[in-house]
C-alpha positions in Angstrom: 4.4 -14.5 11.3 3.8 -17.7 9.2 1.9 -17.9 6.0 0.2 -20.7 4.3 2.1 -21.4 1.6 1.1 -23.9 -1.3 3.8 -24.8 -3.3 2.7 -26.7 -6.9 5.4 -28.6 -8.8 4.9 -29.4 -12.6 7.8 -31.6 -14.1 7.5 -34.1 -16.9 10.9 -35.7 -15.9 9.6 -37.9 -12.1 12.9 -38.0 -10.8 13.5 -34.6 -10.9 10.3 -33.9 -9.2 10.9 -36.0 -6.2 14.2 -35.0 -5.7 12.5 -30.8 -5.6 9.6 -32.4 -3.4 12.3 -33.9 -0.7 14.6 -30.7 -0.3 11.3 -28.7 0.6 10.0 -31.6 3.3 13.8 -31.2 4.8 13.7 -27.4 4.8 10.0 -27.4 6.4 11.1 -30.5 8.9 14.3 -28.4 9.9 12.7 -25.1 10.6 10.2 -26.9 12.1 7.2 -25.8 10.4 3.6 -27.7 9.9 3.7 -29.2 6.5 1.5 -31.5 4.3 2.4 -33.3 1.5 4.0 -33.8 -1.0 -0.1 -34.8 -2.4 0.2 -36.0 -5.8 -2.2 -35.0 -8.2 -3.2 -36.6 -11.6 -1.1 -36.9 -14.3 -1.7 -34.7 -17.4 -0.9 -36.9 -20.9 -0.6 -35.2 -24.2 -1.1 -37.9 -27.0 0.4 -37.0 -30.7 -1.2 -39.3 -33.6 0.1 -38.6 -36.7 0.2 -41.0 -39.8 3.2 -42.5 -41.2 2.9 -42.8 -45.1 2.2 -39.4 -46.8 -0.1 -41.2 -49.4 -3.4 -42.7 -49.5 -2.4 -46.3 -50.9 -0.8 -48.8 -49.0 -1.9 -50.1 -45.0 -2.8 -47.1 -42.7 -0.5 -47.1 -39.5 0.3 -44.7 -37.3 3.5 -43.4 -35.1 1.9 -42.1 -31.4 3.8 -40.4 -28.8 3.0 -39.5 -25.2 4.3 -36.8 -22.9 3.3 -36.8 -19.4 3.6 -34.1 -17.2 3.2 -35.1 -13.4 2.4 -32.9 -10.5 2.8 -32.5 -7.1 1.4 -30.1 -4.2 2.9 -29.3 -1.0 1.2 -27.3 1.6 3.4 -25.4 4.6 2.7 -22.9 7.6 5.8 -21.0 6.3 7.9 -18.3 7.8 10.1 -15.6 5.7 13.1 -17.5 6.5 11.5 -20.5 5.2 10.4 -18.8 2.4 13.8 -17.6 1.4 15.4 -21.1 1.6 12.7 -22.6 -0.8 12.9 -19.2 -3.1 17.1 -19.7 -3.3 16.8 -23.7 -3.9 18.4 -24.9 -6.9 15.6 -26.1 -9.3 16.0 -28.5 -12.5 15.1 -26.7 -15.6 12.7 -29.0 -16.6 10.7 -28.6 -13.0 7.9 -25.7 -12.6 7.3 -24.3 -9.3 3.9 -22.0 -8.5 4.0 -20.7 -5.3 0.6 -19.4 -3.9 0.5 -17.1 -0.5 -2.6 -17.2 1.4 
């Protein structure tokens, strides 16, 4: 019986991302299974200000640095033996996966 499955990838590292987002489009394509996606979603940014001289006296500057975490979101009519194929896919430590049965 097939399931609606949304899938919801995290990864700060794009690359990665795409790369998870393309083996679940072939696994869904070559069961044969209605898909949609991969959707992307915004882009969370984390922005860290912090001054760069420890004292008061002298010019005020600043060092900033960004980290940006993008996501993705796939939706598919999945069976179990689709489900076991995305479960046993090798995933890049730096890539979250949330799964969501419905």
């Amino acid at each position: 019986m097939a399931q609606r499955v949304r899938i919801k990838l995290i990864s700060p590292d794009i690359r990665q991302l795409e790369e998870v987002c393309k083996q679940i489009i072939e696994i869904a394509e070559s069961e044969g299974v209605s898909k949609s996606g991969p959707i992307p979603l915004p882009t969370k940014r984390f922005l860290i200000v912090t001054r760069r001289g420890p004292r008061g006296q002298g010019s005020d500057t600043f060092d900033k640095w960004e980290l940006r975490f993008h996501r993705r979101l796939i939706e598919i009519h999945a069976t179990d033996r689709v489900m076991r194929k995305i479960i046993r896919m090798k995933i890049p430590d730096k890539v979250q996966m949330k799964i969501e049965v419905t």
